[in-house]
mmCIF file of the N, C-alpha and C atoms, coordinates in Angstrom:
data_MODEL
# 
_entry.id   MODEL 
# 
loop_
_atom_site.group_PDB 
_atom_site.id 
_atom_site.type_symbol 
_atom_site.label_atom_id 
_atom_site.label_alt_id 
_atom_site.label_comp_id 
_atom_site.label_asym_id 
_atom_site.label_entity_id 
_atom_site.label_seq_id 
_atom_site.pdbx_PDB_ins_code 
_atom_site.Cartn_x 
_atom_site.Cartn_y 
_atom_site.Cartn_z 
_atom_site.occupancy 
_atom_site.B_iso_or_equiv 
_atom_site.pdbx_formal_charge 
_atom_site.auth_seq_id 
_atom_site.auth_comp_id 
_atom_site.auth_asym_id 
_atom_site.auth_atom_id 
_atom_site.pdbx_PDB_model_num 
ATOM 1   N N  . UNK A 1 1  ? 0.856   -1.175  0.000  1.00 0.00 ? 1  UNK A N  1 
ATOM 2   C CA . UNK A 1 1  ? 0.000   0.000   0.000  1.00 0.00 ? 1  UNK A CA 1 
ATOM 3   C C  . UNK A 1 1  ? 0.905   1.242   0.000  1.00 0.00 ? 1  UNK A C  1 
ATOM 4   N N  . UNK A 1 2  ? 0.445   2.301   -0.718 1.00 0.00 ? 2  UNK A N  1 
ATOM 5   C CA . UNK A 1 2  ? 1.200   3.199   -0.654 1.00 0.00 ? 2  UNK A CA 1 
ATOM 6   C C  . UNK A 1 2  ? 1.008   4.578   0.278  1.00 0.00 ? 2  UNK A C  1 
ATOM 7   N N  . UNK A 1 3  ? 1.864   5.237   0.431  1.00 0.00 ? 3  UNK A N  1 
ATOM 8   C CA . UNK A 1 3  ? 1.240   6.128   1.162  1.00 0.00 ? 3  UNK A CA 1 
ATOM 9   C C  . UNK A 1 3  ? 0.564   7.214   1.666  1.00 0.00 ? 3  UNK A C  1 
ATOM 10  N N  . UNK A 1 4  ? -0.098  7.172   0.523  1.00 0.00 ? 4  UNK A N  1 
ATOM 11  C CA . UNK A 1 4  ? -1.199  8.030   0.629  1.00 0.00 ? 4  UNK A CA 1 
ATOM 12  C C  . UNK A 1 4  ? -2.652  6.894   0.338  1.00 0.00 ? 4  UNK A C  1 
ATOM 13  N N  . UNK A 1 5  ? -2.477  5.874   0.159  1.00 0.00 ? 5  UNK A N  1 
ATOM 14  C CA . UNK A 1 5  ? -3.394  5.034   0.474  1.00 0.00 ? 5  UNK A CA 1 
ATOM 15  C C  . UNK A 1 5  ? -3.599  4.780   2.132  1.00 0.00 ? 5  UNK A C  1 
ATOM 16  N N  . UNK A 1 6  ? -2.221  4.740   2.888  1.00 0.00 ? 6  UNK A N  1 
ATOM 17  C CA . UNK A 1 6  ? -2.287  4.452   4.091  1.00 0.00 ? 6  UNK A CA 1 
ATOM 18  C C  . UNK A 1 6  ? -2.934  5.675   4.478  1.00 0.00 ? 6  UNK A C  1 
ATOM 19  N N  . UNK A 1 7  ? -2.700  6.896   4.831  1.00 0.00 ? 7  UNK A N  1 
ATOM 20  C CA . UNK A 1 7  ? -3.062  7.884   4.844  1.00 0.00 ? 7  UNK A CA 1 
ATOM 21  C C  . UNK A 1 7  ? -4.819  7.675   5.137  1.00 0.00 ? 7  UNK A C  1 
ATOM 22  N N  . UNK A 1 8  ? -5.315  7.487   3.789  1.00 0.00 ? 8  UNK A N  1 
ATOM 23  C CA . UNK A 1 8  ? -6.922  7.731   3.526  1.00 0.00 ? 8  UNK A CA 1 
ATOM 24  C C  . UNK A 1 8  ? -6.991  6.508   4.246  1.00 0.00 ? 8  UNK A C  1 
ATOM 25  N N  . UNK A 1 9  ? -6.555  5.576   4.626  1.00 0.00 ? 9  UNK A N  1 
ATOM 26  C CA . UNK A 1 9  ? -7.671  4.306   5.264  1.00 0.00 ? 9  UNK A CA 1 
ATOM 27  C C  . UNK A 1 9  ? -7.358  4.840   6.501  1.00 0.00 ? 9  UNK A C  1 
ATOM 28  N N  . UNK A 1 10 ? -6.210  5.235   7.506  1.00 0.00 ? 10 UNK A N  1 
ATOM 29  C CA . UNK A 1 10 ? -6.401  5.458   8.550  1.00 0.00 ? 10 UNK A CA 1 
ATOM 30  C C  . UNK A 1 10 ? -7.259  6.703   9.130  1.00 0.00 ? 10 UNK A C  1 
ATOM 31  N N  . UNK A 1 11 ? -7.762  7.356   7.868  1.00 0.00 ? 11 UNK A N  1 
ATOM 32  C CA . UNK A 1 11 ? -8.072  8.759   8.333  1.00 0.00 ? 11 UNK A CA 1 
ATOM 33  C C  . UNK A 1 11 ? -9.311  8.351   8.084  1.00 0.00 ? 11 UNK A C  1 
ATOM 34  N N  . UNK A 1 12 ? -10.075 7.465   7.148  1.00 0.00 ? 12 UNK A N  1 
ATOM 35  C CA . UNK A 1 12 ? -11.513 7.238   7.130  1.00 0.00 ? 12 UNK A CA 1 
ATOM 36  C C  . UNK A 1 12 ? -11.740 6.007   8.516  1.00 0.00 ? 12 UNK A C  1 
ATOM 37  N N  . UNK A 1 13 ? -10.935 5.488   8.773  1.00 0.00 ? 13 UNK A N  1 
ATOM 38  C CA . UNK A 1 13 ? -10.679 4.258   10.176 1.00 0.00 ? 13 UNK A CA 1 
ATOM 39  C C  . UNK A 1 13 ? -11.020 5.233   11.532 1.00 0.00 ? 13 UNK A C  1 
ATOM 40  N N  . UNK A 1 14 ? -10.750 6.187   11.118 1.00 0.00 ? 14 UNK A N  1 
ATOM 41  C CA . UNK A 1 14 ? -10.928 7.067   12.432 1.00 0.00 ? 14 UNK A CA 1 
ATOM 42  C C  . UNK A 1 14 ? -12.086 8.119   12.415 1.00 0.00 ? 14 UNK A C  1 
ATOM 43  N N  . UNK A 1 15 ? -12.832 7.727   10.870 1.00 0.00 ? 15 UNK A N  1 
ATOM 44  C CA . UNK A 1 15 ? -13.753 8.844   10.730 1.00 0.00 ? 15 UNK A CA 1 
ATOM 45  C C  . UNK A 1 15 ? -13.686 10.495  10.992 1.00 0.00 ? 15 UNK A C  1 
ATOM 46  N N  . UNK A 1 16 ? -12.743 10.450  9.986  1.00 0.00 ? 16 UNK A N  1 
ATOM 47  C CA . UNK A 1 16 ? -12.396 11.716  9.406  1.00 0.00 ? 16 UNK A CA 1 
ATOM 48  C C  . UNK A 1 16 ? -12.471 12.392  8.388  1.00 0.00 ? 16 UNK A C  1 
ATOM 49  N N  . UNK A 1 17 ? -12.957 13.501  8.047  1.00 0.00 ? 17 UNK A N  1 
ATOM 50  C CA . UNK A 1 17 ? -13.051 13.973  6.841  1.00 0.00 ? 17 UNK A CA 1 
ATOM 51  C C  . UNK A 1 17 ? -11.676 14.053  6.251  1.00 0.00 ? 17 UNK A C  1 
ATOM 52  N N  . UNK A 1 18 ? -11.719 14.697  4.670  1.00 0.00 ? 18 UNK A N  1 
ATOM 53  C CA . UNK A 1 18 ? -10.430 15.721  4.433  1.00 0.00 ? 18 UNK A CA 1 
ATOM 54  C C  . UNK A 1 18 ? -9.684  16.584  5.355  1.00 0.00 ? 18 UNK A C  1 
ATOM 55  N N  . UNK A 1 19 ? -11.435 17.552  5.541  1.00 0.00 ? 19 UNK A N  1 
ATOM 56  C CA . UNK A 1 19 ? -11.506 18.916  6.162  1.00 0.00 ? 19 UNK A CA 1 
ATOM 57  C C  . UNK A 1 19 ? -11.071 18.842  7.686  1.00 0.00 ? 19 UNK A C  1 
ATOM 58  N N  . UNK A 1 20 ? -11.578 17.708  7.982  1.00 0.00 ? 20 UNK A N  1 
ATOM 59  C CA . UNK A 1 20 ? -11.406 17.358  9.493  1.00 0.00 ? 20 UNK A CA 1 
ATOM 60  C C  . UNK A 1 20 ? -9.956  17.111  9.763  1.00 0.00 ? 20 UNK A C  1 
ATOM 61  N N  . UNK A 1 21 ? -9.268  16.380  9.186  1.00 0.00 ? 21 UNK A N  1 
ATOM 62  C CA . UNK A 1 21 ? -8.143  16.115  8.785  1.00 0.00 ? 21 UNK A CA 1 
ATOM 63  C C  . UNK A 1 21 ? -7.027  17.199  9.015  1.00 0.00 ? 21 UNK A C  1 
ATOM 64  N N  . UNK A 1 22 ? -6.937  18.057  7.790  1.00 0.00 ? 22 UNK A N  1 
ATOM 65  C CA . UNK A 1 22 ? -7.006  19.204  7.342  1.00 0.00 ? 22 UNK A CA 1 
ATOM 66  C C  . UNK A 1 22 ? -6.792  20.205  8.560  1.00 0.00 ? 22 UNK A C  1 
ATOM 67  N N  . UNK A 1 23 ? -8.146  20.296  9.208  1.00 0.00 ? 23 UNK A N  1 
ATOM 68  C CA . UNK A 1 23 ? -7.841  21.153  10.132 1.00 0.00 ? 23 UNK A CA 1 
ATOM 69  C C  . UNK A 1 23 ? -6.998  20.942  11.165 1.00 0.00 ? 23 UNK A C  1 
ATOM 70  N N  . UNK A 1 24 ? -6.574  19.972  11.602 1.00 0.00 ? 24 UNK A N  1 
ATOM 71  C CA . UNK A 1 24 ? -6.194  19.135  13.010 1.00 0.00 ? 24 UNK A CA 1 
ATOM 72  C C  . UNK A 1 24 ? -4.801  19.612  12.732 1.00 0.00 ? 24 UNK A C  1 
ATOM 73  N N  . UNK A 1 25 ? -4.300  19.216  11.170 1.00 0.00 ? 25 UNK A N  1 
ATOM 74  C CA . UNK A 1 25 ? -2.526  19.731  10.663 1.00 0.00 ? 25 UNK A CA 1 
ATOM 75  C C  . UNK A 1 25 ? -2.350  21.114  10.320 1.00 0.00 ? 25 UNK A C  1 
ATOM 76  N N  . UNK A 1 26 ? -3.537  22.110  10.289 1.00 0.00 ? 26 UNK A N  1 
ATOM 77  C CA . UNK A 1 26 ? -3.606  23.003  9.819  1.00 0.00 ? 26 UNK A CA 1 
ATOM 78  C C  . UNK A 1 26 ? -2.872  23.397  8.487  1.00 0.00 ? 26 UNK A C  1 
ATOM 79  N N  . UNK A 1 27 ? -3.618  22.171  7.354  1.00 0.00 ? 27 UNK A N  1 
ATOM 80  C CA . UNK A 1 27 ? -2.879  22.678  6.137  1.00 0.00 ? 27 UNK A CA 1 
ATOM 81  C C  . UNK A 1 27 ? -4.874  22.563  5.526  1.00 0.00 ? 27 UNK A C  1 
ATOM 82  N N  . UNK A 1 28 ? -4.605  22.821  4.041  1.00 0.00 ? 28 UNK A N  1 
ATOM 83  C CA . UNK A 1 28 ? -5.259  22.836  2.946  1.00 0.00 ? 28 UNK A CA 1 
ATOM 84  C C  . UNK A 1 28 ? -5.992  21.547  3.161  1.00 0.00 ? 28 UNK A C  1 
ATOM 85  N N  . UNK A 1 29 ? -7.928  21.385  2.847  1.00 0.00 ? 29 UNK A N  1 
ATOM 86  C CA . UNK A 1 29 ? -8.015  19.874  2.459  1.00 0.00 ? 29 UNK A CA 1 
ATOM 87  C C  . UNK A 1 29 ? -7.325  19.623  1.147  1.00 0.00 ? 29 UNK A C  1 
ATOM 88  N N  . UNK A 1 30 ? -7.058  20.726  0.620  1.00 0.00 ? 30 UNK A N  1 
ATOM 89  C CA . UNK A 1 30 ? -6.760  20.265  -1.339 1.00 0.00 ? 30 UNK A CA 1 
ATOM 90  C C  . UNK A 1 30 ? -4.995  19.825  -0.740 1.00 0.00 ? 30 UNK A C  1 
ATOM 91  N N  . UNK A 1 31 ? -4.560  19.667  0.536  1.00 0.00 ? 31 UNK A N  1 
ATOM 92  C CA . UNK A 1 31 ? -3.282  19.424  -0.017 1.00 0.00 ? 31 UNK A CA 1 
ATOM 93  C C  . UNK A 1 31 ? -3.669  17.926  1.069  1.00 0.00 ? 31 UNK A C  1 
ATOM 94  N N  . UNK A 1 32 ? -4.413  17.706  2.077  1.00 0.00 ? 32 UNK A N  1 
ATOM 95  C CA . UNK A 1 32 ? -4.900  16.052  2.298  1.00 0.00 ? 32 UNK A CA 1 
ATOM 96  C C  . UNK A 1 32 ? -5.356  15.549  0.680  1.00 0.00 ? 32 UNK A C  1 
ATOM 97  N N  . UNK A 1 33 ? -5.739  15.824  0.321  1.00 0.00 ? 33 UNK A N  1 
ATOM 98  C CA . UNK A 1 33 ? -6.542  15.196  -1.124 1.00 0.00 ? 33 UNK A CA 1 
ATOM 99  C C  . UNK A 1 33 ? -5.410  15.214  -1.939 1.00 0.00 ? 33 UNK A C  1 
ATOM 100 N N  . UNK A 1 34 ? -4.488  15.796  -1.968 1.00 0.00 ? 34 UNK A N  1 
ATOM 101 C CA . UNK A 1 34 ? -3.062  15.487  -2.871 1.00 0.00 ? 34 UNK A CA 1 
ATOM 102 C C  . UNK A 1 34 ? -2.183  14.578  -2.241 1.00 0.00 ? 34 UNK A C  1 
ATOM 103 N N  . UNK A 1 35 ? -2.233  14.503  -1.104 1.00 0.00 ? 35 UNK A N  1 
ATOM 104 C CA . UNK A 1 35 ? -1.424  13.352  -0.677 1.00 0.00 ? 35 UNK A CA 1 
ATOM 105 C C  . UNK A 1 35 ? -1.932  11.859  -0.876 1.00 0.00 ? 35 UNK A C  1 
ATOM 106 N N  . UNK A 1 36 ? -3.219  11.967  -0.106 1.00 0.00 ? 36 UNK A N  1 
ATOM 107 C CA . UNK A 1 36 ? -4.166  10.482  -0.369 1.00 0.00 ? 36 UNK A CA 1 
ATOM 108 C C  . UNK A 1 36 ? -4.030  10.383  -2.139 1.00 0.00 ? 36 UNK A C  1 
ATOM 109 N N  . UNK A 1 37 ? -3.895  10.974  -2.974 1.00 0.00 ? 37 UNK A N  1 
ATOM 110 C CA . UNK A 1 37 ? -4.150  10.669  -4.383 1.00 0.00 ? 37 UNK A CA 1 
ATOM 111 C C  . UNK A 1 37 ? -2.658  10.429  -5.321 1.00 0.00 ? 37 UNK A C  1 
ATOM 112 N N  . UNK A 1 38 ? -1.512  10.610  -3.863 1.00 0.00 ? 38 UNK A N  1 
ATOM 113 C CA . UNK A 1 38 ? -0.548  10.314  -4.254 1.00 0.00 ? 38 UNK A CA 1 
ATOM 114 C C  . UNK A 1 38 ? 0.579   11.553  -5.492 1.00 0.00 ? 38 UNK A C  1 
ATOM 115 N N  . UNK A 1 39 ? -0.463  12.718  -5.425 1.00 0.00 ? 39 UNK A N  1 
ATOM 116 C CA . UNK A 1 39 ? 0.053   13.881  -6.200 1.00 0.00 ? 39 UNK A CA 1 
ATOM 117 C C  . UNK A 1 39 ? 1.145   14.647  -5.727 1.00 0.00 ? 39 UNK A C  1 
ATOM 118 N N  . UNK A 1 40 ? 1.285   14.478  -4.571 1.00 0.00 ? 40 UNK A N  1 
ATOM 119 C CA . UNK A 1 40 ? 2.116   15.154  -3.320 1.00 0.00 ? 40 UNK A CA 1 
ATOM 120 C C  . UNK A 1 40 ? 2.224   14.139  -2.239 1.00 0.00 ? 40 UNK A C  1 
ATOM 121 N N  . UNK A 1 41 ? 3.530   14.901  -1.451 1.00 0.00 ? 41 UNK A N  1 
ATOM 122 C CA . UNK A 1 41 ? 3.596   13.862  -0.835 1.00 0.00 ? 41 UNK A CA 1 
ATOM 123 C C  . UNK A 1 41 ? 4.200   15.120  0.567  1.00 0.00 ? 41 UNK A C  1 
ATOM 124 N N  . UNK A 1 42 ? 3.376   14.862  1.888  1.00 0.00 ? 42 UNK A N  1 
ATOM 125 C CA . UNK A 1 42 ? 3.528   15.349  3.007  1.00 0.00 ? 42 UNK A CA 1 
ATOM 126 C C  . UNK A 1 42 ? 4.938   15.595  3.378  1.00 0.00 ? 42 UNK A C  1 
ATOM 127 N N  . UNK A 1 43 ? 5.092   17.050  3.698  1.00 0.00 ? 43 UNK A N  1 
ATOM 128 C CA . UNK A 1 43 ? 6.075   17.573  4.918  1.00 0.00 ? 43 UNK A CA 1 
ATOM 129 C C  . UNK A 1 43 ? 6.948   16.476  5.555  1.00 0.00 ? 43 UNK A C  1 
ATOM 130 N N  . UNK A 1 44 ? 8.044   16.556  6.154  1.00 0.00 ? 44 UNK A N  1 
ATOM 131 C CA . UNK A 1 44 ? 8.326   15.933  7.298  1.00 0.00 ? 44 UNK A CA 1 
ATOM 132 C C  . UNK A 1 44 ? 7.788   16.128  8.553  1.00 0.00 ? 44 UNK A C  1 
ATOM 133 N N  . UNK A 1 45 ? 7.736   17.543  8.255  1.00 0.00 ? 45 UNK A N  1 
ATOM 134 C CA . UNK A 1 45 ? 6.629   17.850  10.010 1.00 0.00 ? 45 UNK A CA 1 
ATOM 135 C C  . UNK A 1 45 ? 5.026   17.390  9.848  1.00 0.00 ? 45 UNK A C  1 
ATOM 136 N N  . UNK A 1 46 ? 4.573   17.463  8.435  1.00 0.00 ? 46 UNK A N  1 
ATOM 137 C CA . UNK A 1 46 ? 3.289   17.250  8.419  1.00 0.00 ? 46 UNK A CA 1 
ATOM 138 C C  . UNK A 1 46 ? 3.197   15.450  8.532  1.00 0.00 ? 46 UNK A C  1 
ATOM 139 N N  . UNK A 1 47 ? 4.581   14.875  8.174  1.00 0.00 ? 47 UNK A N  1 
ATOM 140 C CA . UNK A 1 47 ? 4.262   13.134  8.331  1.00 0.00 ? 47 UNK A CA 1 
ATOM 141 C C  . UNK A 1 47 ? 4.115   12.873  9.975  1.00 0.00 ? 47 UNK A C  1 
ATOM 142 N N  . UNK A 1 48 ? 5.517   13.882  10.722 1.00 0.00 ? 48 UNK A N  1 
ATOM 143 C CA . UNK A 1 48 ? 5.169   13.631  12.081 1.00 0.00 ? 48 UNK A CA 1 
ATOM 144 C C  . UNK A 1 48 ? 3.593   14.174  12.871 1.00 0.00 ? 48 UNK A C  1 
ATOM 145 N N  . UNK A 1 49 ? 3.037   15.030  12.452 1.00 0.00 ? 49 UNK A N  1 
ATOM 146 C CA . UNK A 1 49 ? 1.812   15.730  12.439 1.00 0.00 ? 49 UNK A CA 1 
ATOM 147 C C  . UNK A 1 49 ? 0.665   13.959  12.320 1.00 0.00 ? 49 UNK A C  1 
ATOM 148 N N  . UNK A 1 50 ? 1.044   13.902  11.577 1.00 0.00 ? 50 UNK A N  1 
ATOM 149 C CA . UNK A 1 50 ? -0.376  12.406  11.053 1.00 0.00 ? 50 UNK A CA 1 
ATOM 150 C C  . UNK A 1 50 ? 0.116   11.446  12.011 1.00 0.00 ? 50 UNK A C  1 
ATOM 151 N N  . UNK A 1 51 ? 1.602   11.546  12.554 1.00 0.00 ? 51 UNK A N  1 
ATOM 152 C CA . UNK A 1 51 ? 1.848   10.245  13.018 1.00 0.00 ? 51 UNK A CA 1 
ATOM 153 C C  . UNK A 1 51 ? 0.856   10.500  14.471 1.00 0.00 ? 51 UNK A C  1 
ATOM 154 N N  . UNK A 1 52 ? 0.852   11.788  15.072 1.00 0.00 ? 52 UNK A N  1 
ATOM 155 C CA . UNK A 1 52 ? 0.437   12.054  16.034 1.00 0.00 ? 52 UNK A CA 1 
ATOM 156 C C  . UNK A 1 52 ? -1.040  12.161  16.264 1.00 0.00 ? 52 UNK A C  1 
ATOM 157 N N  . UNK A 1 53 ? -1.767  12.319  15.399 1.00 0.00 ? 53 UNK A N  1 
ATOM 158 C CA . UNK A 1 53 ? -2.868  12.197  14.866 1.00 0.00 ? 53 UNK A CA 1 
ATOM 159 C C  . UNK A 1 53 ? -3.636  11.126  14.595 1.00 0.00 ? 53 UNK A C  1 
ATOM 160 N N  . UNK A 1 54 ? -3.005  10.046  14.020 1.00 0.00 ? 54 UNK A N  1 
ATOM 161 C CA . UNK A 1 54 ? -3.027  8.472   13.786 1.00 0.00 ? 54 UNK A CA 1 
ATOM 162 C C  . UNK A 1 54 ? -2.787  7.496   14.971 1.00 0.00 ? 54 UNK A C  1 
ATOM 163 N N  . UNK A 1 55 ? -1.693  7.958   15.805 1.00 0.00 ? 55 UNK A N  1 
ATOM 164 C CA . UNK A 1 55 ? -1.349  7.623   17.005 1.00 0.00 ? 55 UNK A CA 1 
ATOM 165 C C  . UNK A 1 55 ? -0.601  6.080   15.977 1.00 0.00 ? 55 UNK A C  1 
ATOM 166 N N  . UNK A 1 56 ? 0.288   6.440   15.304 1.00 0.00 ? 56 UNK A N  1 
ATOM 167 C CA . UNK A 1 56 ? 1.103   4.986   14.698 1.00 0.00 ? 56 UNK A CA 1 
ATOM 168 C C  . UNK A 1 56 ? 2.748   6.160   14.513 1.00 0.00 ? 56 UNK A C  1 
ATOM 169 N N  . UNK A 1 57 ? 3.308   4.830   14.436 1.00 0.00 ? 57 UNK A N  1 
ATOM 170 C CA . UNK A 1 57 ? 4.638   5.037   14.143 1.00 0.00 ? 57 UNK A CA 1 
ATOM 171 C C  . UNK A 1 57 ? 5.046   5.925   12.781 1.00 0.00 ? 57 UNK A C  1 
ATOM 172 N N  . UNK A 1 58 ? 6.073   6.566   12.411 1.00 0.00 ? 58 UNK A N  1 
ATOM 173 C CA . UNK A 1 58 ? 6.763   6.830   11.237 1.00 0.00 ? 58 UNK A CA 1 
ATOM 174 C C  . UNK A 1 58 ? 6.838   6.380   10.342 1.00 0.00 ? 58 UNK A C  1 
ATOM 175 N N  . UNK A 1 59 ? 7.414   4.673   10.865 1.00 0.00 ? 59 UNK A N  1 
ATOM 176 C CA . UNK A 1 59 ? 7.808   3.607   10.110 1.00 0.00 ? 59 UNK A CA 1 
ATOM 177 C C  . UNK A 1 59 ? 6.061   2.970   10.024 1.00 0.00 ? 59 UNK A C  1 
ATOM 178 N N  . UNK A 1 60 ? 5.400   2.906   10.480 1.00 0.00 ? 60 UNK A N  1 
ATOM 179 C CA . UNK A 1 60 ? 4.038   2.282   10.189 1.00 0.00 ? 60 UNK A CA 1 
ATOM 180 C C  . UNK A 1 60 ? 3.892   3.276   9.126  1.00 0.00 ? 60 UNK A C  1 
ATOM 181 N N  . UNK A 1 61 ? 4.032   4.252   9.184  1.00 0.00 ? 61 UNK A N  1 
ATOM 182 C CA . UNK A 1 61 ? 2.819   5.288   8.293  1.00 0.00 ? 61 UNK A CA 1 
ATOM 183 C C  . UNK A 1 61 ? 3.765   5.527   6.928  1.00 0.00 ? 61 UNK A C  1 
ATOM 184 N N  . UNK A 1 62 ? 4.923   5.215   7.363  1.00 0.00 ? 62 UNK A N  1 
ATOM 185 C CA . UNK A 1 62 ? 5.496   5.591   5.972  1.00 0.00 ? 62 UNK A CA 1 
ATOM 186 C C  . UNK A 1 62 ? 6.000   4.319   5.211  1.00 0.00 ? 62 UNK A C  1 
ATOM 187 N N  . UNK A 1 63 ? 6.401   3.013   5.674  1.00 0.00 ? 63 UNK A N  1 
ATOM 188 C CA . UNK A 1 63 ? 6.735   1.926   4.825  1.00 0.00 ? 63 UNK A CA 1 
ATOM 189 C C  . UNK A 1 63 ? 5.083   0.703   5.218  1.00 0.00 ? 63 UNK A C  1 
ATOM 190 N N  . UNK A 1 64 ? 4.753   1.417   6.140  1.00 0.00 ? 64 UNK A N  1 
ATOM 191 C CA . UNK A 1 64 ? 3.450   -0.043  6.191  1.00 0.00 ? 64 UNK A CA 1 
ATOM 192 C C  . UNK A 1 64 ? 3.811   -0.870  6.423  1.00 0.00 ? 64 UNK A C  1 
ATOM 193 N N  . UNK A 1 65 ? 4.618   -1.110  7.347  1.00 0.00 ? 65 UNK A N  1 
ATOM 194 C CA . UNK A 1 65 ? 5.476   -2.499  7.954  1.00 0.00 ? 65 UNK A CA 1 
ATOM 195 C C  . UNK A 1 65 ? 4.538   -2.593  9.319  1.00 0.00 ? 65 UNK A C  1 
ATOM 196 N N  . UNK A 1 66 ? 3.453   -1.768  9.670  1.00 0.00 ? 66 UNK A N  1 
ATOM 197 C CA . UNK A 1 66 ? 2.638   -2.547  11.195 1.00 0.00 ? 66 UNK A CA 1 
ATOM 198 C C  . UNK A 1 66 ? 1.734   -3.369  9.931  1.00 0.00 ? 66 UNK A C  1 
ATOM 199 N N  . UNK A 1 67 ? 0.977   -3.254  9.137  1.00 0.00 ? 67 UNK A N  1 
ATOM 200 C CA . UNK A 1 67 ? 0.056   -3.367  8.112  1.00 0.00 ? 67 UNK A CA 1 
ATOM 201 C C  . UNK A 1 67 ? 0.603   -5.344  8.220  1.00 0.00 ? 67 UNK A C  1 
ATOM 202 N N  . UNK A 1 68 ? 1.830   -5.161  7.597  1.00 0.00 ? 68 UNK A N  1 
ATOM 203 C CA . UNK A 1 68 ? 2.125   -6.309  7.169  1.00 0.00 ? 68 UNK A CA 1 
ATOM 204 C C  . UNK A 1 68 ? 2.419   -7.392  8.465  1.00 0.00 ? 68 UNK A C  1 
ATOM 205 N N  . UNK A 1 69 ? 2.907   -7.038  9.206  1.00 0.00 ? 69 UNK A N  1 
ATOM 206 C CA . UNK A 1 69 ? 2.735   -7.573  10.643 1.00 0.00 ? 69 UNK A CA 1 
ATOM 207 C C  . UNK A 1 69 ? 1.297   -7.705  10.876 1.00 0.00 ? 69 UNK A C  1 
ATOM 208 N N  . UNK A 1 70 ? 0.259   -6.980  10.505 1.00 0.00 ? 70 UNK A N  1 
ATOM 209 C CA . UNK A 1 70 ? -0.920  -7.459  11.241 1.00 0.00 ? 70 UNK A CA 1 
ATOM 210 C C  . UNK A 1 70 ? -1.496  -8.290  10.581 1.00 0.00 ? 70 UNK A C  1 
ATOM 211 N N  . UNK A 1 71 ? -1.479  -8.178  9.129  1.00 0.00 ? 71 UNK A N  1 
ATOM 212 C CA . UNK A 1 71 ? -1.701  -9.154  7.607  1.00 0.00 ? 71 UNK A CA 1 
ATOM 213 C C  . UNK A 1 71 ? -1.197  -10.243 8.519  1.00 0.00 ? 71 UNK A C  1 
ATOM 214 N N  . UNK A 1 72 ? -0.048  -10.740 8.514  1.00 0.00 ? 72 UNK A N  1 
ATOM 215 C CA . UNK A 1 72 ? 0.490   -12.070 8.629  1.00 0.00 ? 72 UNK A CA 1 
ATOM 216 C C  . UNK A 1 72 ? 0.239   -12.615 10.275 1.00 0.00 ? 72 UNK A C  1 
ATOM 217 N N  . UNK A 1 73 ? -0.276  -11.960 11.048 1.00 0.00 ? 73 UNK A N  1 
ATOM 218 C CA . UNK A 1 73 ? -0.631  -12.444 12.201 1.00 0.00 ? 73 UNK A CA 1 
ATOM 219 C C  . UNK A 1 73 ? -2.011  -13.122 11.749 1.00 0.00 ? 73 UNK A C  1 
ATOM 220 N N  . UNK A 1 74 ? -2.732  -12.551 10.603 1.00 0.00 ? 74 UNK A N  1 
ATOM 221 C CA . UNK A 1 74 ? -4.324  -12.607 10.756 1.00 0.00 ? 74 UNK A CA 1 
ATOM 222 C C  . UNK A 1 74 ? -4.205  -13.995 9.815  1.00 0.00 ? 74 UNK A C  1 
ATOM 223 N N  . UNK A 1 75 ? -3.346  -14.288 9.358  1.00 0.00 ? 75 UNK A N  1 
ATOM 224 C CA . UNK A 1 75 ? -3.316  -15.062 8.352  1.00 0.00 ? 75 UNK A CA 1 
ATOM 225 C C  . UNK A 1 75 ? -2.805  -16.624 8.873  1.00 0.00 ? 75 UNK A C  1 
ATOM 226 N N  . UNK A 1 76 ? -1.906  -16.293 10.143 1.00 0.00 ? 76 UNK A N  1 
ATOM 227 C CA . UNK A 1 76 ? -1.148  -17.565 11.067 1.00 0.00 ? 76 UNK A CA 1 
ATOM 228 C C  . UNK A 1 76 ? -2.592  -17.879 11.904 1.00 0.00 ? 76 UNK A C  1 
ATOM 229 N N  . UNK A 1 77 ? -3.449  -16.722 12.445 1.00 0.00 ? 77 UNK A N  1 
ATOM 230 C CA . UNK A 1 77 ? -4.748  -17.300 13.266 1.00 0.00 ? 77 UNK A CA 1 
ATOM 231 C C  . UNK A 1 77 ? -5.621  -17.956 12.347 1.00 0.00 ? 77 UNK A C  1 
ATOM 232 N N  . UNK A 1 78 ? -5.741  -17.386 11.069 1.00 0.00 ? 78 UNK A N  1 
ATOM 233 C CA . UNK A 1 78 ? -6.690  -18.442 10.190 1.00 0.00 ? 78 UNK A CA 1 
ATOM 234 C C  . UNK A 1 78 ? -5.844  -20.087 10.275 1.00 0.00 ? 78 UNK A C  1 
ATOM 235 N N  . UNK A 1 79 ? -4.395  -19.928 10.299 1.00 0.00 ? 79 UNK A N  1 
ATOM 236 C CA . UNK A 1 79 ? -4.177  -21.048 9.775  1.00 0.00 ? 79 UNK A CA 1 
ATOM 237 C C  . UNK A 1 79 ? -4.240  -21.783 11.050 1.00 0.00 ? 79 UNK A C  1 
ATOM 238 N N  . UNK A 1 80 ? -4.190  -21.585 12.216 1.00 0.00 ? 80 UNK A N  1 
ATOM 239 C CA . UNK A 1 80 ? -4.568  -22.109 13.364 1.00 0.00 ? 80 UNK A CA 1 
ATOM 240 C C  . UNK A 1 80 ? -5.728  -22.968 13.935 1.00 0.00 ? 80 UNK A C  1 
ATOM 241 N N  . UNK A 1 81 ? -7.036  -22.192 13.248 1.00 0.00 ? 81 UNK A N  1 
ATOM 242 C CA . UNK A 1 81 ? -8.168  -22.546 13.461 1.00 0.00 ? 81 UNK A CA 1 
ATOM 243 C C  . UNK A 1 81 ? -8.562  -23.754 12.684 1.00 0.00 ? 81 UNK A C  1 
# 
C-alpha cells in the first residue's frame, strides 16, 4: 500500500473527513486530497503531524510495515483454526 493510500484508510478508520483532517494539521483539504491521491507527498513535520494524529509510528505510516505484521498475524490465526 502506498502512502497516501495508508493515509486515507487510517483517516476514514478514524472517521475523518479531508476537512477534518485538514484542520487538526492546519494545512489545505486540497493538499490532504493530494497526498491520499498520491500527487504530493507530506512535509516531514506534516508526516510527524499524522503520526500524532493516527497515534502509529513513522515507520508504520510511511513503509506499512505494522500493516504487514498485522496481515500475517491474521493469516497464522486463520491457519490455526
Amino acid at each position: 500500500m502506498e502512502l497516501g493510500a495508508r493515509i486515507k484508510s487510517l483517516r476514514t478508520q478514524r472517521g475523518l473527513s479531508q476537512e477534518a483532517l485538514a484542520g487538526q494539521l492546519e494545512v489545505s483539504h486540497q493538499a490532504v486530497a493530494k497526498w491520499e491521491s498520491g500527487k504530493s507527498q507530506p512535509s516531514t513535520a506534516n508526516l510527524r503531524a499524522l503520526c500524532g494524529v493516527f497515534g502509529v509510528s513513522l515507520d508504520a505510516l510511511v513503509s506499512g510495515e505494522e500493516d504487514r505484521m498485522q496481515q500475517i498475524a491474521a493469516e497464522q490465526q486463520a491457519q490455526i483454526r
